[in-house]
MILUMMI-235586 format. One line per field, with one value per residue (C-alpha): x, y, z; residue in one letter. Coordinates in Angstrom, 2 decimals. Each point is the difference from the previous one (the first is absolute). Layout:
// residues N
px: c(X | ...)
py: c(Y | ...)
pz: c(Z | ...)
code: c(A | ...)
// end
This chain:
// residues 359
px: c(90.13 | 1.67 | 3.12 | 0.02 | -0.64 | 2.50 | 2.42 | -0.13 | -0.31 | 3.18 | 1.55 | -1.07 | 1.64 | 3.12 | 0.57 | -1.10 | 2.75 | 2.66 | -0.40 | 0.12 | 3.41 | 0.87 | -0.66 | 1.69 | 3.10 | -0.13 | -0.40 | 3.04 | 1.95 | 0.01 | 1.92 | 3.99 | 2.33 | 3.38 | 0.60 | 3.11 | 0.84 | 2.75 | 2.72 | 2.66 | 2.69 | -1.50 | 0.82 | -3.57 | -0.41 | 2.47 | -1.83 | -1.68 | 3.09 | 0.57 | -3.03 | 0.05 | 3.89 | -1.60 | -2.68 | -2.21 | -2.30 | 0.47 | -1.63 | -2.91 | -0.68 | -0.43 | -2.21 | -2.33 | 0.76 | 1.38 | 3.81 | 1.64 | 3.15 | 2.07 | 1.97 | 2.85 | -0.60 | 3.56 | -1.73 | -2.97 | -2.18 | 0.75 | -1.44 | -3.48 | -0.18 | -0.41 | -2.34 | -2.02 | 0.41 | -1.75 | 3.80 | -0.65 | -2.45 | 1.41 | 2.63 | 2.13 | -0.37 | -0.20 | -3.39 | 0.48 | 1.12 | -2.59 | -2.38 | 1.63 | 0.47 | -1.93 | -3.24 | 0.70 | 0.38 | -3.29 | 0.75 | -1.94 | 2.45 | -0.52 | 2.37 | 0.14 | 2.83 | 0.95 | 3.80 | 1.50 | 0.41 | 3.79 | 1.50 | 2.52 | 1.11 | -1.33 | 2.16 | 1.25 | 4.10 | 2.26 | 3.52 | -1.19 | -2.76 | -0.73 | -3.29 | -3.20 | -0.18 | 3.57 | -1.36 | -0.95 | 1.02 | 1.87 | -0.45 | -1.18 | 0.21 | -2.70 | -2.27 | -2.90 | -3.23 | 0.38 | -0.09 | 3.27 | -1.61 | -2.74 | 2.67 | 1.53 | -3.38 | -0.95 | 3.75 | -0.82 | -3.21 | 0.92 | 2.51 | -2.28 | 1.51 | -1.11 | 1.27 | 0.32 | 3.09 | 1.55 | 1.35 | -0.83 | 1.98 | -1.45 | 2.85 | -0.82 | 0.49 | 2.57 | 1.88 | -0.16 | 3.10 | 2.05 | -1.49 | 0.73 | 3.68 | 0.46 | 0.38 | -3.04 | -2.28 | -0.24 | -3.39 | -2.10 | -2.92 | -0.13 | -0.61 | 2.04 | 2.22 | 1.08 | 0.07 | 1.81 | 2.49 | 0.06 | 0.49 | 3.31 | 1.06 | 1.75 | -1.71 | -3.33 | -2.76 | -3.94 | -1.78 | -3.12 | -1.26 | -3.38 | 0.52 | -1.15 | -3.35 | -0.82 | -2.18 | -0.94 | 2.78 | -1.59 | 0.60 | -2.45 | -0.82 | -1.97 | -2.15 | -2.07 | -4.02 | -1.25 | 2.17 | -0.15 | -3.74 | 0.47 | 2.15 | -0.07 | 2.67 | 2.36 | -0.63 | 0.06 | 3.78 | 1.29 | -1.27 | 1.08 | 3.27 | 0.70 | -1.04 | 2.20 | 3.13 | -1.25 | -0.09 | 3.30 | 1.69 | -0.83 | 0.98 | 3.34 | 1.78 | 2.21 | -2.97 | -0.66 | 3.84 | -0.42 | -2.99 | 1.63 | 3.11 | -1.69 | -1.61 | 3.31 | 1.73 | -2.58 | -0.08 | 3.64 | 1.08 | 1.25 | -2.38 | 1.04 | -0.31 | -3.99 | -0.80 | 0.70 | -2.90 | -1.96 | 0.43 | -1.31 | -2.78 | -3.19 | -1.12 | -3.51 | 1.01 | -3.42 | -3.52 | -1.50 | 2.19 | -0.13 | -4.26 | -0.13 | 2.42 | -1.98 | -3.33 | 1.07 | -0.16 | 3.61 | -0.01 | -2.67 | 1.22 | 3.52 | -1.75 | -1.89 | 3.29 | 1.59 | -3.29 | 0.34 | 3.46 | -0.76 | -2.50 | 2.21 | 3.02 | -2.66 | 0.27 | -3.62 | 0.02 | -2.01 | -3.33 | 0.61 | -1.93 | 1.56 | 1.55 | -3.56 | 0.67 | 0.93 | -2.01 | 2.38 | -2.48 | 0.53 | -0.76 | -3.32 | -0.89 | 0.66 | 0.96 | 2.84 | -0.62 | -2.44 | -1.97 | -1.04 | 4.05 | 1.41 | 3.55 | 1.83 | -1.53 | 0.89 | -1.21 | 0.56 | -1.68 | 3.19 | 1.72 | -3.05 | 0.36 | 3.80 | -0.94 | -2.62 | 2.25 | -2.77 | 2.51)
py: c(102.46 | -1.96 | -0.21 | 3.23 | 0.74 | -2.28 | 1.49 | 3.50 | -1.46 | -1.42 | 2.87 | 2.13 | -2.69 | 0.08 | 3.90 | -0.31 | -2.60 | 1.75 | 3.35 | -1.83 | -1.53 | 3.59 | 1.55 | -2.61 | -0.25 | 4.06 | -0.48 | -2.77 | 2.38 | 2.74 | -2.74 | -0.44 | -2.40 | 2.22 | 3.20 | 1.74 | 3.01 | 2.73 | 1.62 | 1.75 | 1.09 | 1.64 | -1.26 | -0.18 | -2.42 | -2.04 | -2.75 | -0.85 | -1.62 | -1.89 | -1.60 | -0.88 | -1.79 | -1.61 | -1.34 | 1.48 | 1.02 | -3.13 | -1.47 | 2.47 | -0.23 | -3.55 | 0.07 | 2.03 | -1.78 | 3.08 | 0.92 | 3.61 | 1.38 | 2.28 | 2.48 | 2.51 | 3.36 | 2.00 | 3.43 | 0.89 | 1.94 | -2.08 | -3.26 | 2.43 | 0.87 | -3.69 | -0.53 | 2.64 | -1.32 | -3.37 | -1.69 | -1.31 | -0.70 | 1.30 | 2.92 | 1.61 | 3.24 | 3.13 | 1.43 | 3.17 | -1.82 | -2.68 | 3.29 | 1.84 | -2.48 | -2.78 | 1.61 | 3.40 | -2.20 | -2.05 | -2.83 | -1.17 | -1.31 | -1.41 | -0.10 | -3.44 | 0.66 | 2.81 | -1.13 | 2.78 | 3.59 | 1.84 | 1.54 | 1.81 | -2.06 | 2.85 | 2.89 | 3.23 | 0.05 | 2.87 | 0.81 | 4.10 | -0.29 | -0.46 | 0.80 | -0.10 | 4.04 | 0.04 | -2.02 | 3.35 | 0.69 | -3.73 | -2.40 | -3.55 | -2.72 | -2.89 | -2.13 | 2.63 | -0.67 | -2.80 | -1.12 | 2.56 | 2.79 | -0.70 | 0.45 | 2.91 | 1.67 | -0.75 | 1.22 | 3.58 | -0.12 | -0.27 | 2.32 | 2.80 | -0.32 | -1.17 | -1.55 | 2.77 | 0.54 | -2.37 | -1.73 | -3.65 | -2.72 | -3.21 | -2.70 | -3.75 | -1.74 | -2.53 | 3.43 | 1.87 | -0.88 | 0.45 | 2.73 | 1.66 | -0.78 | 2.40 | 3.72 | 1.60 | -2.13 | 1.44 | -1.11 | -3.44 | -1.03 | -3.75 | -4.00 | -2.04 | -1.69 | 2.72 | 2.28 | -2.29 | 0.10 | 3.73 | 0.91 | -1.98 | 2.76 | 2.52 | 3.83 | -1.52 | 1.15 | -1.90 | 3.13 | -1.28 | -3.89 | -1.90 | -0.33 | 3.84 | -1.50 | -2.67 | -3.04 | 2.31 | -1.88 | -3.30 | -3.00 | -2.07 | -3.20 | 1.38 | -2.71 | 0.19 | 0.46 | -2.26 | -2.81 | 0.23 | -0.39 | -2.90 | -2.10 | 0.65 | -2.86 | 2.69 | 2.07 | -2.71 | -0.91 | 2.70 | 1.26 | -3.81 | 0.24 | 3.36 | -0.60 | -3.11 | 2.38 | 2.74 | -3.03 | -1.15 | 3.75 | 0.42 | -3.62 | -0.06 | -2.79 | -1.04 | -0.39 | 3.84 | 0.91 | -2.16 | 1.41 | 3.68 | -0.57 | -1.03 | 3.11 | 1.84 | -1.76 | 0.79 | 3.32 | 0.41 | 0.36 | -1.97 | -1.07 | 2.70 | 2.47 | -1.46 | 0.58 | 3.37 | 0.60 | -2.57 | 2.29 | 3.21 | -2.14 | -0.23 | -3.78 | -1.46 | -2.99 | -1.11 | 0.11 | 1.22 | 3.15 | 0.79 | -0.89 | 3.03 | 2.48 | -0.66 | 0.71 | 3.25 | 3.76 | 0.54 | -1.77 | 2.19 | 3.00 | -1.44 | -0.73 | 2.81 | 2.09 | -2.45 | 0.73 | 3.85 | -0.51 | -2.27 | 2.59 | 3.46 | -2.15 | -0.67 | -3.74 | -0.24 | 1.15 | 3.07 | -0.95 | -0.54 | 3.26 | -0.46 | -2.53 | -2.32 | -1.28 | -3.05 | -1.80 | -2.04 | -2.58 | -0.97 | -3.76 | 2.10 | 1.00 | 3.62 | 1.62 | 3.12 | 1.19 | -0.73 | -3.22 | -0.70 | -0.16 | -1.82 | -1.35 | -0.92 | -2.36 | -0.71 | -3.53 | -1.33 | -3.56 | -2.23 | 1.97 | -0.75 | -3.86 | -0.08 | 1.81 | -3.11 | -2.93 | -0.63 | 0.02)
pz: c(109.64 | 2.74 | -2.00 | -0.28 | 3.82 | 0.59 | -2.10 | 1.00 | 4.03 | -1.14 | -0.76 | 2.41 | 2.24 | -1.29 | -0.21 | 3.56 | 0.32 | -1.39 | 1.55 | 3.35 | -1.32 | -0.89 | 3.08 | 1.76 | -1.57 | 0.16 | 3.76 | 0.08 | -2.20 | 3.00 | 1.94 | -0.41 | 1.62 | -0.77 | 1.15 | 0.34 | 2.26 | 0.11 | 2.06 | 0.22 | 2.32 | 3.51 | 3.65 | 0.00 | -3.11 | 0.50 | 1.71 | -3.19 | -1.81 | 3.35 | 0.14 | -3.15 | -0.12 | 3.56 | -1.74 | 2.05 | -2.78 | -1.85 | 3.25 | 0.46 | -3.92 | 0.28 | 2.49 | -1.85 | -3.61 | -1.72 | -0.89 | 1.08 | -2.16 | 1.90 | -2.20 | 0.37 | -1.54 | 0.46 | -0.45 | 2.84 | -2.39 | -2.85 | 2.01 | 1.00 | -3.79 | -0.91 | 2.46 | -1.12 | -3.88 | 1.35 | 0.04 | 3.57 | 2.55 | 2.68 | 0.65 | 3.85 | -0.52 | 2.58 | 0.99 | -2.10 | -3.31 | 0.42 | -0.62 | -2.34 | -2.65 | -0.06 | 1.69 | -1.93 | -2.99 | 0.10 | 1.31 | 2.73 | 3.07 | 3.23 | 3.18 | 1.03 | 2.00 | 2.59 | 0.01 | 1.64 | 0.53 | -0.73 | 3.67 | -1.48 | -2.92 | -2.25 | 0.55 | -1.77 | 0.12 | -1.38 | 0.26 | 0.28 | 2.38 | 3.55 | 0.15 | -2.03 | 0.03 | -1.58 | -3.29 | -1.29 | -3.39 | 0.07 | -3.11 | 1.68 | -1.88 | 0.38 | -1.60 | -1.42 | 1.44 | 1.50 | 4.44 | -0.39 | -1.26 | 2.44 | 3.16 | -1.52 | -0.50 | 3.71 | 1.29 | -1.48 | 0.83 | 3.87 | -0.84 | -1.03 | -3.25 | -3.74 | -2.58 | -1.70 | 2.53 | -1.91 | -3.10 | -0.97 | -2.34 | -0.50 | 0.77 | -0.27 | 3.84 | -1.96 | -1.04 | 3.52 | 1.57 | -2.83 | -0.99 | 3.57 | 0.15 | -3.09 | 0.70 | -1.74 | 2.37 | 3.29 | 1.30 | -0.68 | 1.62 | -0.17 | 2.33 | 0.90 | -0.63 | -1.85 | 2.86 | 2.23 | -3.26 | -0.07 | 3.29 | 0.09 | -1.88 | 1.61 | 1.02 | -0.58 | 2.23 | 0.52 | -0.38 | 0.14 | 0.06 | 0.54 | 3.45 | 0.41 | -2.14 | 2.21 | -1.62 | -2.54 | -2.72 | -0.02 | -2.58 | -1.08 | -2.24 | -2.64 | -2.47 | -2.81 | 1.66 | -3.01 | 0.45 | 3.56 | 0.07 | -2.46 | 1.37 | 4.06 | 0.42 | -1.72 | 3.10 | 2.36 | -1.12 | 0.43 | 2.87 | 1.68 | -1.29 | 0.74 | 3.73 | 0.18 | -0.83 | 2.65 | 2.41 | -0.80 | 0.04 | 3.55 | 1.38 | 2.07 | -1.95 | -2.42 | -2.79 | 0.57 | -0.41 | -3.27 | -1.44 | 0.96 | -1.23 | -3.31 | -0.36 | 0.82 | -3.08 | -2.15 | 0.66 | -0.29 | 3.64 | 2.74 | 3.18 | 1.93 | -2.84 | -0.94 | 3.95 | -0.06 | -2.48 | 1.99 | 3.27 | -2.33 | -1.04 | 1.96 | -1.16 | 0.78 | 0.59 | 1.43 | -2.36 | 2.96 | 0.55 | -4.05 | 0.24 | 2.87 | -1.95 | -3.37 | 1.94 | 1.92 | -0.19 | -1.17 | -3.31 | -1.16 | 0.69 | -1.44 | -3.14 | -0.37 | 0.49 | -3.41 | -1.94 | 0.40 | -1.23 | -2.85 | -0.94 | 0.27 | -2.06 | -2.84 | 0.53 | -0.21 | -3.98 | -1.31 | 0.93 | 3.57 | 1.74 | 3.56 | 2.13 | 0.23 | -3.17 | 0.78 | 2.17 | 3.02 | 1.80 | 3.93 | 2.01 | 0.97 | -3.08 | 0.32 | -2.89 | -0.50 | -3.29 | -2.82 | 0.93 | -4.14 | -0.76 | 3.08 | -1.68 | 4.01 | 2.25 | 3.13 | 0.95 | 3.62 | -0.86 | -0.57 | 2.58 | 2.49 | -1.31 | 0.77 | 4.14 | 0.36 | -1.30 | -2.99 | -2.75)
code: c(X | X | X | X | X | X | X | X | X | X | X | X | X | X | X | X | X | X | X | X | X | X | X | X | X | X | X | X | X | X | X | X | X | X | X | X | X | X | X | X | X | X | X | X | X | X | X | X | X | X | X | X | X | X | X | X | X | X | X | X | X | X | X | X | X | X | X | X | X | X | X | X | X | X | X | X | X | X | X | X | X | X | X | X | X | X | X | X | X | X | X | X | X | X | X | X | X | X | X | X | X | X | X | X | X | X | X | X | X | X | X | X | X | X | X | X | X | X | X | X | X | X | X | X | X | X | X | X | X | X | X | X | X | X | X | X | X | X | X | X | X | X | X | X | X | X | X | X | X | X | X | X | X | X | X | X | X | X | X | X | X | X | X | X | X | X | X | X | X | X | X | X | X | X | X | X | X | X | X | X | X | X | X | X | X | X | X | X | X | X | X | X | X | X | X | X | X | X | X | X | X | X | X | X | X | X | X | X | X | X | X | X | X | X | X | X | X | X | X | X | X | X | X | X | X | X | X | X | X | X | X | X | X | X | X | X | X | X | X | X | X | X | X | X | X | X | X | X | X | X | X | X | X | X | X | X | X | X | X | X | X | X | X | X | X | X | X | X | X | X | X | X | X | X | X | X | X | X | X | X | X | X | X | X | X | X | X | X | X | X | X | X | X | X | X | X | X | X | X | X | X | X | X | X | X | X | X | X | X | X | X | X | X | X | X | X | X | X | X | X | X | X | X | X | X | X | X | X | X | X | X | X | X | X | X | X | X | X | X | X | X | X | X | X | X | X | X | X | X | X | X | X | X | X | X | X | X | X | X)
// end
């Protein structure tokens, strides 16, 4: 009998045993070391490929024990795609298209970065038109349903116009200014650079641009919620690093030219060229500034605005009811939307950690 105790004690000990070793290499297995992150060509994702050739991530990710891979996608929509296909971690995209695809797609996001908002990089340009009113009838070429559709809708809008005023072609942003410069395109709504490109182009007027939308164009740093919550010291990086750069933008000095001339090349202009969009570009260069922006009135109503567009354009699918179906999530826990499918975050924490030096 007390073998047999013995013997079933001893297995009941080592199930025991080995579902602890389960459960702990399933809680180990949440937890990654290498990460990689996308962007592509913006004035206001350009710092990313800076502070990666400065090392500036290799320095924060070795503080924290984990590596960051920071990777080039040529085509903006293309590089929010991936993200949303579980390519990357991490993904620069605009306010509206961090909603409309990866949110309206499932995948739960958070904003761990308020990086900027546009001031009139966004703009509607056209070789016919002076003024919003005189779009009527026009064809305008842009990329469909995305932070350019958004600005167009919102130009009408103002306007006392519709969409149905108008005509639509979807145009990729790596196709707009070639596009423009032939003769059956007379209207594109696009960002810079490429309206920086197309305005050098004679007869062209700025109809309409972001400036007229003021912080309502914003850009964040959008990561995965999951891996976010697993592995904090992804959030911690890049938050640090990112702050560096905003540091070193704003210094008087020869390191500053540097770092901005480095983001000029890569973005295919020259210093004086990249400053332009810098000067249209409303940065928060301080956590503490982008921590009181994320918190306030404005970028509720902003996102409640995108959601009602999402929803009207059908991005929310077929069983979306109204513009509450997806559930966006504020530092205070207040909730725009439906609070059992909340799919964008917006999480102040590593921004808080980066305004009291605790990174």
């Amino acid at each position: 009998m007390k073998s047999s105790n013995f013997t079933k004690l001893f297995k009941l000990l080592s199930v025991i045993v080995l579902f602890a070793g389960l459960s702990t290499t399933s809680l180990f297995a949440k937890t990654k070391k290498d990460f990689k992150i996308a962007w592509s060509i913006y004035v206001g994702y350009m710092p990313w490929p800076v502070i990666d050739s400065q090392k500036i991530l290799d320095k924060w990710g070795k503080k924290y024990g984990i590596n960051i891979d920071v990777v080039q996608i040529n085509d903006y929509i293309e590089s929010i795609n991936q993200y949303s296909a579980g390519k990357f971690d991490g993904c620069a995209m605009a306010s509206f298209d961090s909603l409309s695809i990866p949110a309206a797609g499932g995948v739960d996001s958070t904003a761990l970065i308020l990086a900027d908002y546009s001031n009139g990089n966004d703009a509607i340009l056209s070789k016919t038109a002076k003024t919003v009113k005189e779009l009527k009838g026009e064809k305008i070429n842009l990329i469909e349903l995305s932070i350019s559709h958004y600005l167009l809708a919102r130009a009408l809008e103002l306007n006392g116009m519709s969409e149905r005023d108008i005509k639509t072609e979807n145009t990729s942003d790596s196709d707009m200014v070639a596009a423009y410069g032939t003769d059956d395109v007379t209207t594109v709504t696009t960002w810079k650079p490429q309206v920086s490109e197309i305005e050098k182009i004679p007869n062209t007027n700025n109809v309409f641009n972001s400036s007229n939308l003021p912080g309502e164009i914003m850009d964040f740093f959008i990561v995965n919620t999951k891996t976010l919550k697993d592995n904090p010291a992804f959030g911690k990086a890049l938050v640090g690093a990112w702050y560096e750069m905003m540091d070193l933008m704003t210094q008087k000095n020869e390191k500053a030219k540097e770092v901005l001339s480095q983001m000029a090349t890569d973005s295919g202009t020259d210093l004086n060229g990249f400053l332009s969009q810098v000067k249209t570009t409303h940065f928060f260069y301080t956590p503490k500034e982008a921590v009181e922006y994320v918190n306030g009135k404005k970028i509720k109503d902003t996102m409640k605005f995108m959601a009602e567009f999402s929803f009207n354009h059908g991005l929310y699918g077929d069983g979306a009811t109204d513009y509450k179906f997806v559930g966006i999530e504020f530092p205070n826990g207040e909730v725009i939307g439906d609070k059992n499918n909340i799919k964008l975050r917006f999480d102040d924490t590593y921004m808080k950690m980066a305004e009291n030096n605790n990174l």
